[in-house]
C-alpha angles and dihedrals in degrees: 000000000000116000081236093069092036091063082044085057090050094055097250095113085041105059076047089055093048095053092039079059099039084049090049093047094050084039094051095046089051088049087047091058097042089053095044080064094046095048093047088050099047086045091049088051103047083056090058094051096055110036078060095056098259098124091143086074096034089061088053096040095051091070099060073052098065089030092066089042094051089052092051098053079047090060095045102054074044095058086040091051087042097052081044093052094051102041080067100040081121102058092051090048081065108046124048091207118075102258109237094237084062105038092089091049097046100042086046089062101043086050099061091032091103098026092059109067101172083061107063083157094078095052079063085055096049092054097050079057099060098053098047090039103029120239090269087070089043090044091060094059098031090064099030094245113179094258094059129110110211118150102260092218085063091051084049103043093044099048112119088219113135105247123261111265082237085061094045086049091051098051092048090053088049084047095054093041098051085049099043100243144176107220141153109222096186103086084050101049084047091061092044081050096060114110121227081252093054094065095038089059085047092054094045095051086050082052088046101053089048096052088049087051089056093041076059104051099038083053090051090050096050095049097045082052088059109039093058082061092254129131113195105194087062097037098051078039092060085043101059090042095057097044095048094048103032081204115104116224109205116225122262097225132324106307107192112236111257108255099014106107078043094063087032090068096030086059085051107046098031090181089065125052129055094286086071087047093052102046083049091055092044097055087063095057123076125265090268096057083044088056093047090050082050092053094046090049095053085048086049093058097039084052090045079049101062096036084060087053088047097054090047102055081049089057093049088046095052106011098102097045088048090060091043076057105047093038082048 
């Protein structure tokens, strides 16, 4: 036998059991106060909230709400296990095994030693614990194994879970009849209706109408590209060459630019062509996917205009040794 749990036999780490308890049962009840204020306070509020229409922060603040009461019914099975435990110091004084009557309320409290922060008593008590009983004792209730005894409401009561929506609903009807309200409660229970799936079809329309509206605007740009006689993969091609050989390399021949004649039918015949297709297509999305088409568009002609500036300052560059080459 240790000579820890010989001073425990002794009654030395007893009379130290019995204060640690007598400190978490005047601490618990003072918990207990300062969180009666809180909860009146918080209550008082999410009336408030929804006698003005804001239902959307009721329903979130309403769980802080049932989180601090269910902290509260914790702490006072824990004061009830506390005043149990030292009624009978005496008993585990004489026996070196935990004796069963007092397995639940012991293993409750080492349980919700490290999840209750306000109560730094009952970590003292936990350690007291672990010397009379060993880690391997503290360890199974610690971790929930399935030998353990803890009290299955403090499980309950200390899980950080988010509540039920039947157990938000609930506490906002409590809440509206303890202040007298008039409330409908029909908008909120069809939110607490909606399936996971629900919101995950919302978000990907949202995903859906975003990538249309870039579809749009990449389309506008294109065609704008086009229409002003342009073609930017062999203009930004006879750039980079340029730029990488710093020699310039004269045209065999006229070679028509790609897509021209194509923007040249589709601005004489409007109806045909992908402009038309796309103003048909336009008129089916809402006024914010038509102002992001506008403001592609825009991009589109500041973009046709630079590559204009760009061919030009080519044509002053190589212009003169072009016609040596064609006269020759």
């Amino acid at each position: 036998m240790s000579l820890l749990n010989q001073l425990f036999n002794r009654g030395l780490l007893g009379a130290k059991c019995k204060t640690c308890l007598n400190l978490a049962i005047s601490r618990i009840k003072l918990v207990q106060n300062k969180r009666d204020v809180q909860l009146k306070q918080m209550r008082k509020e999410i009336a408030q909230f929804l006698q003005t229409g804001s239902e959307a922060i009721a329903r979130i603040r309403v769980e802080h709400v049932i989180r601090d009461q269910n902290i509260w019914a914790a702490y006072e099975i824990l004061a009830l296990f506390c005043e149990f435990v030292l009624a009978r110091v005496p008993i585990l004084e004489s026996q070196k095994e935990c004796p069963s009557e007092l397995q639940e309320a012991i293993a409750s409290i080492i349980f919700a030693a490290p999840r209750c922060s306000d109560l730094p008593e009952l970590l003292q008590i936990k350690n007291l614990f672990t010397t009379k009983y060993g880690k391997e004792f503290v360890s199974a209730a610690s971790e929930l194994r399935p030998d353990t005894s803890v009290n299955r409401e403090i499980i309950e009561k200390l899980s950080v879970k988010a509540p039920s929506p039947e157990t938000r609903l609930k506490v906002l009807k409590e809440i509206v009849e303890e202040y007298n309200l008039d409330w409908d409660s029909s908008l909120t229970e069809a939110e607490f209706s909606k399936k996971h799936e629900d919101l995950l079809e919302g978000s990907n329309q949202i995903l859906d109408e975003a990538a249309d509206s870039q579809m749009i605007a990449r389309q506008c740009s294109v065609n704008s590209t086009l229409s002003n006689g342009a073609n930017p993969i062999i203009t930004s091609k006879r750039n980079n060459e340029a730029q990488q050989l710093q020699i310039p390399t004269p045209p065999k021949g006229d070679m028509p630019l790609i897509g021209h004649d194509r923007a040249e039918r589709s601005i004489k015949n409007p109806s045909e062509g992908p402009i038309s297709n796309i103003k048909t297509e336009t008129r089916s999305h809402s006024p914010d996917i038509l102002e992001v088409a506008r403001v592609a568009i825009a991009s589109a002609e500041r973009a046709s205009a630079t590559a204009r500036a760009a061919a030009e300052l080519v044509n002053v560059k190589f212009g003169p040794w072009m016609q040596e080459g064609k006269s020759s």
